[in-house]
ZADO-1210 file (C-alpha; in nm, 4 decimals, padded with zeros to 6 digits):
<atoms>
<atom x="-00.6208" y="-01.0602" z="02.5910" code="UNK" pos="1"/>
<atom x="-00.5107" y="-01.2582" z="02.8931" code="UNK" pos="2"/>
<atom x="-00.4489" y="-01.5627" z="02.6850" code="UNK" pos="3"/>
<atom x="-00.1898" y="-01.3871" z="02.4479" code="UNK" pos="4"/>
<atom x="00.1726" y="-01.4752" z="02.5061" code="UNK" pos="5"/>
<atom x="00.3392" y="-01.2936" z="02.2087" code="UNK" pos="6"/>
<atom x="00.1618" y="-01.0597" z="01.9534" code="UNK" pos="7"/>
<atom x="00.3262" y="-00.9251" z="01.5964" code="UNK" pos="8"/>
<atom x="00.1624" y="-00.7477" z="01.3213" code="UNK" pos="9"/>
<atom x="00.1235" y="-01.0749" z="01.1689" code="UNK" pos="10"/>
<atom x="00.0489" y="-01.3465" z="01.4214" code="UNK" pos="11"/>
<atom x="-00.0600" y="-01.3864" z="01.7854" code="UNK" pos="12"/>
<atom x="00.0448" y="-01.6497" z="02.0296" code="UNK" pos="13"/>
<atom x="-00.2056" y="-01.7130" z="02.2605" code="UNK" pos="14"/>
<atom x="-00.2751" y="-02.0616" z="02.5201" code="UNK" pos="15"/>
<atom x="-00.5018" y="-02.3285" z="02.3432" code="UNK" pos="16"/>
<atom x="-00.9169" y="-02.2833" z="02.3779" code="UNK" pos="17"/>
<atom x="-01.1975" y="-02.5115" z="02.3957" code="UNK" pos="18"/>
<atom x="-01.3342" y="-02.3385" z="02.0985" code="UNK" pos="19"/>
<atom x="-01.0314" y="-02.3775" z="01.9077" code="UNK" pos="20"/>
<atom x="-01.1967" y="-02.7386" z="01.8220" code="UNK" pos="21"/>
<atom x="-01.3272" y="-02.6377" z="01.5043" code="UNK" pos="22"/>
<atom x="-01.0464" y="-02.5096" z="01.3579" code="UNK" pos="23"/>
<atom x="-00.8428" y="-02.7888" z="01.4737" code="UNK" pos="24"/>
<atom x="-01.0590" y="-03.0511" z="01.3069" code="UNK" pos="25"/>
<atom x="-01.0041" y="-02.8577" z="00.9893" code="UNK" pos="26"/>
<atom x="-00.6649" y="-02.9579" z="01.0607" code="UNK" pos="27"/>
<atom x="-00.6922" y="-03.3230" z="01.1973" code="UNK" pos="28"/>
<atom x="-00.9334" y="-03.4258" z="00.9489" code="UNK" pos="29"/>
<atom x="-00.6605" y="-03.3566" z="00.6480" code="UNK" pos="30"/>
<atom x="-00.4983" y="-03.6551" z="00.5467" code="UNK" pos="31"/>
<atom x="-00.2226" y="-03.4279" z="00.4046" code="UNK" pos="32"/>
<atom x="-00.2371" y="-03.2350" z="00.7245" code="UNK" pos="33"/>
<atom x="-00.1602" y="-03.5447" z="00.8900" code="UNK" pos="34"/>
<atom x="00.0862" y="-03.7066" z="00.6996" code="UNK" pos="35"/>
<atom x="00.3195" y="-03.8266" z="00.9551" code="UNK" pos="36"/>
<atom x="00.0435" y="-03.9084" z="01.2309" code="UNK" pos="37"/>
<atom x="-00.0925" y="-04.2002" z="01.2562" code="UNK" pos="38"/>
<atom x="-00.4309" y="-04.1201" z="01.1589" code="UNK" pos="39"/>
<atom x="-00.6433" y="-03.8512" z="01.0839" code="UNK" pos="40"/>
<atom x="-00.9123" y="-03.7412" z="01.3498" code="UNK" pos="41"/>
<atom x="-01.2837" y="-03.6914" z="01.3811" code="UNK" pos="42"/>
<atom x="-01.5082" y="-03.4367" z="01.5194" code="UNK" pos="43"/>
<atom x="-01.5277" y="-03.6551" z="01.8985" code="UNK" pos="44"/>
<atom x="-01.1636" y="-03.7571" z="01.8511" code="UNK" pos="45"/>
<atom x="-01.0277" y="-03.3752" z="01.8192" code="UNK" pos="46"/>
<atom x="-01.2964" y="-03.2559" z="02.0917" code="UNK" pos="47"/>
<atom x="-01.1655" y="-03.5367" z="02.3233" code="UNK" pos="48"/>
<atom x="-00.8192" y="-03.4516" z="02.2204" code="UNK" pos="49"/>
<atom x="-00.8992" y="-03.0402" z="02.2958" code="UNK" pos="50"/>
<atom x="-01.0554" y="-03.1526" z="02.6470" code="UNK" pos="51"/>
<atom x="-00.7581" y="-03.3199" z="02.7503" code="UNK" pos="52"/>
<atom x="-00.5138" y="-03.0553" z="02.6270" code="UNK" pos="53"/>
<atom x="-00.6885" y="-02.8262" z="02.8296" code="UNK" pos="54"/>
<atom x="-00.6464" y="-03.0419" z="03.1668" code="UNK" pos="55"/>
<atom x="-00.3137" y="-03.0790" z="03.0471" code="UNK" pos="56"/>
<atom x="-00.2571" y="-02.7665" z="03.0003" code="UNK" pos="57"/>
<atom x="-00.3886" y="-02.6957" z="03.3685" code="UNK" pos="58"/>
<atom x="-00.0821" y="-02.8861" z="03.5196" code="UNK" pos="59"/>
<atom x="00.1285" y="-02.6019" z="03.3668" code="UNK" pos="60"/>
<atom x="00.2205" y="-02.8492" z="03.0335" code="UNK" pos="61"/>
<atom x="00.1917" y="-02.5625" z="02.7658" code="UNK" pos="62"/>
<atom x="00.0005" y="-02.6024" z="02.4315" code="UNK" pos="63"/>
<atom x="-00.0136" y="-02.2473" z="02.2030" code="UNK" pos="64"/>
<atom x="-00.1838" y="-02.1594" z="01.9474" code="UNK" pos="65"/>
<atom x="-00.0978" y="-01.9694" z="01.6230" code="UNK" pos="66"/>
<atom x="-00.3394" y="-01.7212" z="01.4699" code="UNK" pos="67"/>
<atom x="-00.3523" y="-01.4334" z="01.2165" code="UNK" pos="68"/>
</atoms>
């Protein structure tokens, strides 16, 4: 996968995805999750916070994702 920067037996490191939204409003929607952020986030807020992570990301800023 061209996105993969590291890859065990147990976890892969990979760039952040557009379609990792979903997931990550499982996340940002937790208020335990989010304990020590100011807030928690909604479906627009995490897809507007994806879309810029992803221009950001494009200026060579890196953002990673874990997954099993």
């Amino acid at each position: 996968m061209k996105d993969t920067i590291m890859k065990t037996d147990r976890m892969i490191l990979r760039k952040m995805r557009r379609d990792d939204a979903e997931n990550l409003l499982e996340i940002f929607s937790d208020p335990t999750a989010m304990e020590y952020y100011p807030s928690t986030k909604n479906e627009k807020q995490t897809l507007q916070m994806g879309k810029r992570n992803c221009r950001i990301f494009s200026l060579s800023i890196k953002f990673f994702i874990l997954s099993h």
